[in-house]
C-alpha positions, 0 to 999 in steps of 0.5 A, a space after each residue: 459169126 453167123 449170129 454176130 451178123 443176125 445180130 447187126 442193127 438194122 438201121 444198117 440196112 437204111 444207110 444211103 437208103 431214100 426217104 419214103 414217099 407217102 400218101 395220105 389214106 383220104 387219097 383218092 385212086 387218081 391221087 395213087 395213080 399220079 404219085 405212081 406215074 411220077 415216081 422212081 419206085 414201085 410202091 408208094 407208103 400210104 400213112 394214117 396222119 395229117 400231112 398238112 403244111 400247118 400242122 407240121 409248121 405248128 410241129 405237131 407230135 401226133 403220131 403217123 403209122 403207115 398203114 400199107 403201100 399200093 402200087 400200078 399193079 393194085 391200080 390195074 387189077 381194080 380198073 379190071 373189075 367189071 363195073 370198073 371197066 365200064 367206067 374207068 373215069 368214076 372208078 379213079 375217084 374212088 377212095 384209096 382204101 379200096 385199092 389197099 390190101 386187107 392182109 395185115 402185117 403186110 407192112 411194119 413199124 421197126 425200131 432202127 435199134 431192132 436186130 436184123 433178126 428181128 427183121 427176119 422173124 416178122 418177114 417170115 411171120 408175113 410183113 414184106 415191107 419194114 418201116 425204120 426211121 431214118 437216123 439223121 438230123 434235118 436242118 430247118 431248111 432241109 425240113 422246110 423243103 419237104 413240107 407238102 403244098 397245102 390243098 392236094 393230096 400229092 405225094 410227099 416225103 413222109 415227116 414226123 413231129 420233130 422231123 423224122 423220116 423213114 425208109 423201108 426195108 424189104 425182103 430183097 434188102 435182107 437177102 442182099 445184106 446176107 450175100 455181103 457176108 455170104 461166107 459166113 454161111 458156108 456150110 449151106 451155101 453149095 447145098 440144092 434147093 431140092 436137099 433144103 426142101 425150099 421148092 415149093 410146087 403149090 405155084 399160080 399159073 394159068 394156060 398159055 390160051 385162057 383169057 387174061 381177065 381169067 387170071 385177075 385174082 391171080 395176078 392181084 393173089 401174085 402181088 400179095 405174095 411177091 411172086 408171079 403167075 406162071 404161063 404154061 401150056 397144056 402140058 405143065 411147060 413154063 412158057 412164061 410169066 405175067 409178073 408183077 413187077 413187069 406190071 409195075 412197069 406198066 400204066 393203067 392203060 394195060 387194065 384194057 389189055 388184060 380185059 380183051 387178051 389171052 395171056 400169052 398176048 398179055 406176055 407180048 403186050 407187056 413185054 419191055 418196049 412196047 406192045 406190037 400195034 397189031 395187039 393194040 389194034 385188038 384191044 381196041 376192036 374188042 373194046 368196041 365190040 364189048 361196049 366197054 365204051 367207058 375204057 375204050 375212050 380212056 384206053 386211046 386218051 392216055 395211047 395218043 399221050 404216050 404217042 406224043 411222048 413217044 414221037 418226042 423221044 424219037 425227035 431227040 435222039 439225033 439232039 440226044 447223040 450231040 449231046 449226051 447230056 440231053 435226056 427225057 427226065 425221069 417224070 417227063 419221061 415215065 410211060 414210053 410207047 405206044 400204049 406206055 408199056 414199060 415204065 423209063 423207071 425199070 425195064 424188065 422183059 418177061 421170060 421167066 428167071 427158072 432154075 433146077 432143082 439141083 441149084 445151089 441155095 447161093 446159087 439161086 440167091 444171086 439169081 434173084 438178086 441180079 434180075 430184081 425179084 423175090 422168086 426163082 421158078 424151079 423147071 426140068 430139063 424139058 422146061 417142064 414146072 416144077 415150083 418155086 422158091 421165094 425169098 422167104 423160104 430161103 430166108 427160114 434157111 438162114 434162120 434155122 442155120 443161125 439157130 442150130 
């Protein structure tokens, strides 16, 4: 029964899933980085095709690849580079290549007629994101509704010669789809993660009181891998995590943050709801101490944009309590606080989501699962680290089952 549901079509993956939002690689980083602060989800598809209004009128059958995805974390870590720091205006004119990944195979073209267990060899061979098109008809109005306005660079819903759209299915779409059918897998289910020998203890970390520009390539190396860097302190005890899905979370202003604090400032700066002004205070002075007058005078442009933003919320909550319709929508409403430390998107505080090493695999599934992540960090009882286990680790377990 196992192999019958490895066996399922992943199309049945995309169902009710929406249709990708694209980027054309002759972007800039500005053109990313307002696509980003616009939208629902964490990355943004960026393909190798001419989305112009008038070849897809003309039907133009040439054929679109999505060549990566960049998110608000790729956008950060580049405004953390040195010369980037100095002038962070410049740097978002940049190309949007230079902010997209080099590792190949990150992102996939397959087949909606590909088994799920071809879905599972290519994310163990390395891809976390696999584009499918979607199977529906567009009607001529539904088309005529994506075309992308003709001059800007904006993000659009990604359409094909003969109006196909796409979706991607990500390792977490997987693990879900298996925990649907779960009792299919019975036998290994109850089994430890430490008896699976899926722990892994090569982890990123860095200590508690290390500057946060220290951990740069780790956060950017944490992206890659979906994963995380452990905060521990000089002793191996987790304290924390600077995680990347939290930074997604985040607008750029956070680059200032991680240039002039440790990292267990960053975790408080970070951390859903908004950073303490006394932090903000810090970044500013140390700014000004550096002379990093280029980010400075970003960092306090796009912090009194969030405070009126911020100071409009806290007007409409009397409004908000008469009527419970009224709401700050999605894109008005993108970056909250201070210095907009959390998205309205996704608000996700930073303690880390650990478990034992005695944790059942199923266990350890739904974990991740509930917390929207592709890790578990694996602790001893005195807090102590001791790894962790990612999707892809438990996803070899379900293939070697299968195939047993």
């Amino acid at each position: 029964m196992a192999v019958s549901l490895l066996s399922h079509e992943i199309s049945d993956l995309c169902l009710a899933k929406p249709a990708l939002r694209s980027l054309p690689v002759t972007a800039t980083v500005a053109d990313a980085l307002a696509a980003l602060k616009t939208s629902d989800e964490a990355f943004i598809s960026v393909w190798d095709c001419n989305h112009s209004s008038e070849s897809l009128a003309a039907g133009d059958s040439h054929e679109c690849r999505c060549i990566g995805k960049v998110s608000m974390v790729d956008v950060i870590c580049y405004l953390c580079k040195e010369e980037n720091l100095l002038s962070p205006s410049a740097a978002l004119k940049s190309p949007l290549s230079n902010i997209l990944s080099k590792i190949p195979g990150l992102v996939i073209h397959l087949e909606p007629s590909s088994s799920l267990l071809d879905a599972i060899d290519l994310i163990l061979q390395g891809a976390q994101n696999l584009v499918v098109p979607i199977k529906r008809r567009l009607g001529s109005n539904t088309r005529r509704k994506h075309l992308p306005k003709s001059g800007g660079a904006s993000a659009t819903t990604t359409i094909h010669g003969g109006g196909r759209e796409f979706c991607w299915i990500t390792q977490e779409d997987v693990v879900r789809f298996l925990l649907s059918s779960i009792g299919l897998f019975s036998p290994i289910l109850a089994i430890s993660i430490e008896a699976l020998g899926i722990i892994n203890p090569d982890v990123l970390s860095t200590d508690y009181h290390a500057p946060a520009i220290s951990s740069i390539d780790l956060i950017s190396s944490s992206l890659a891998d979906q994963t995380s860097v452990a905060v521990v302190d000089s002793e191996g005890f987790l304290i924390g995590e600077i995680s990347s899905f939290t930074l997604t979370c985040c607008d750029e202003s956070v680059a200032a943050a991680i240039a002039t604090l440790t990292s267990g400032d960053l975790m408080a700066y970070i951390d859903g709801g908004g950073p303490p002004e006394d932090l903000v205070r810090v970044v500013n002075q140390r700014l000004d101490e550096r002379n990093l007058e280029g980010m400075l005078e970003y960092f306090n442009t796009i912090s009194s944009g969030n405070q009126t933003i911020s100071s409009f919320s806290s007007s409409s909550d009397e409004e908000s309590s008469l009527s419970p319709k009224t709401t700050l929508s999605r894109s008005s409403s993108a970056r909250l606080g201070r210095s907009a430390s959390y998205s309205a998107r996704m608000v996700r505080r930073v303690e880390a989501i650990v478990c034992h090493r005695e944790s059942s695999l199923v266990a350890v599934m739904i974990q991740a699962i509930a917390h929207r992540v592709n890790y578990v960090w694996v602790i001893e009882d005195d807090c102590s680290l001791i790894g962790i286990v990612t999707f892809s680790e438990i996803l070899k377990v379900f293939r070697e089952y299968t195939m047993a």
